[in-house]
C-alpha positions as CSV (number, residue, x, y, z in Angstrom):
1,X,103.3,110.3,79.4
2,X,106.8,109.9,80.6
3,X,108.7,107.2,81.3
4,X,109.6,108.3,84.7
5,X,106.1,109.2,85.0
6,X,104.9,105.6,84.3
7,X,107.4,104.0,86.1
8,X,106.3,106.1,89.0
9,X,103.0,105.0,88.5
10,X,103.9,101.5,88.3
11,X,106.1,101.7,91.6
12,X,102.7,102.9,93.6
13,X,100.7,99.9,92.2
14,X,103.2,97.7,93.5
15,X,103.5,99.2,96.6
16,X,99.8,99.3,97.1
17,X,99.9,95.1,97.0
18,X,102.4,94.7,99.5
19,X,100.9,93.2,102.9
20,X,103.0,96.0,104.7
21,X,100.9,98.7,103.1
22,X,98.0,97.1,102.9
23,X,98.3,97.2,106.9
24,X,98.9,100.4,106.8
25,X,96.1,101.6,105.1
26,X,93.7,99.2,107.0
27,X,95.4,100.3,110.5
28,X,95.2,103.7,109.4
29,X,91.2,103.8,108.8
30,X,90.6,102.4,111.8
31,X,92.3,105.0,114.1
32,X,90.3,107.7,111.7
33,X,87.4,106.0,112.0
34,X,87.5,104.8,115.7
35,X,85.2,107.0,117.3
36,X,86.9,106.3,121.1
37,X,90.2,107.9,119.0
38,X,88.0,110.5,117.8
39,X,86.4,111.3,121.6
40,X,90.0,110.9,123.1
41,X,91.4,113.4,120.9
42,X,88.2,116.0,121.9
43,X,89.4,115.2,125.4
44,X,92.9,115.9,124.7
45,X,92.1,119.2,123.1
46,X,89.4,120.4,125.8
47,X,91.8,119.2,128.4
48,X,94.9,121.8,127.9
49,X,94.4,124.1,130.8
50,X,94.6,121.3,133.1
51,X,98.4,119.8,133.0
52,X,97.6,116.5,134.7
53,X,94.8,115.2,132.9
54,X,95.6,116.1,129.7
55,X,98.8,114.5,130.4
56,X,96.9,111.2,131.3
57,X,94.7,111.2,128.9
58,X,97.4,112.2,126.1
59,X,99.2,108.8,127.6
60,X,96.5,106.9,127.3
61,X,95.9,107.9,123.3
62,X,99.4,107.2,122.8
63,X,99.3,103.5,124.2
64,X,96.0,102.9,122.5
65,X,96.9,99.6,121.0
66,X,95.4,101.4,117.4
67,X,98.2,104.1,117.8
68,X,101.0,101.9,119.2
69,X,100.2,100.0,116.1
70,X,100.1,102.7,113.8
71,X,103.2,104.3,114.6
72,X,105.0,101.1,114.7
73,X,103.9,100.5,110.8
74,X,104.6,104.1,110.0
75,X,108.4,103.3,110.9
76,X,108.3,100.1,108.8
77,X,106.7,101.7,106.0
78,X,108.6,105.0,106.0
79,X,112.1,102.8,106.4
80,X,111.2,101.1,103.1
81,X,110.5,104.3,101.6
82,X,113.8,105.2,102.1
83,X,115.4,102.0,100.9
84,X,113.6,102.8,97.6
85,X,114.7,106.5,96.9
86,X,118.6,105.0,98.2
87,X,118.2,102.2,95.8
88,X,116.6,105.6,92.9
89,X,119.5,107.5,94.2
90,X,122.2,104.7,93.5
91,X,121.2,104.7,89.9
């Protein structure tokens, strides 16, 4: 194996142990498990000939304390994703 490869590999195992990731992950299967998520979705979907309440409900998905959350650690964990491949970059 390569030495980029394993260094690669090494990078993901650490990244996997950070409390910011593991949040992620844990945030993440609980909106694709939630089964109120799933529903509101099916909602969402059935709901696109009527402008109003698909807007409501599409609202309501989106300020679903899950989702709010999720997004929020998307940005954190995407921003340090980026300060790793500037920091690669640098080098």
């Amino acid at each position: 194996m390569s030495k980029a490869i394993e260094l690669t590999n090494e990078l993901k195992k650490e990244l996997d142990r950070l409390p910011l990731f593991i949040e992620y992950k844990r945030v993440k299967g609980l909106v694709d498990n939630s089964t109120e998520l799933k529903e509101l979705k099916k909602e969402i979907t059935e709901s696109i000939n009527d402008k109003e309440k698909h807007k409501v409900l599409l609202e309501r998905y989106n300020n679903h304390p899950l989702i709010v959350n999720l997004k929020q650690l998307e940005e954190e964990v995407s921003e340090y994703l980026k300060e790793i491949c500037e920091i690669i970059n640098k080098k």
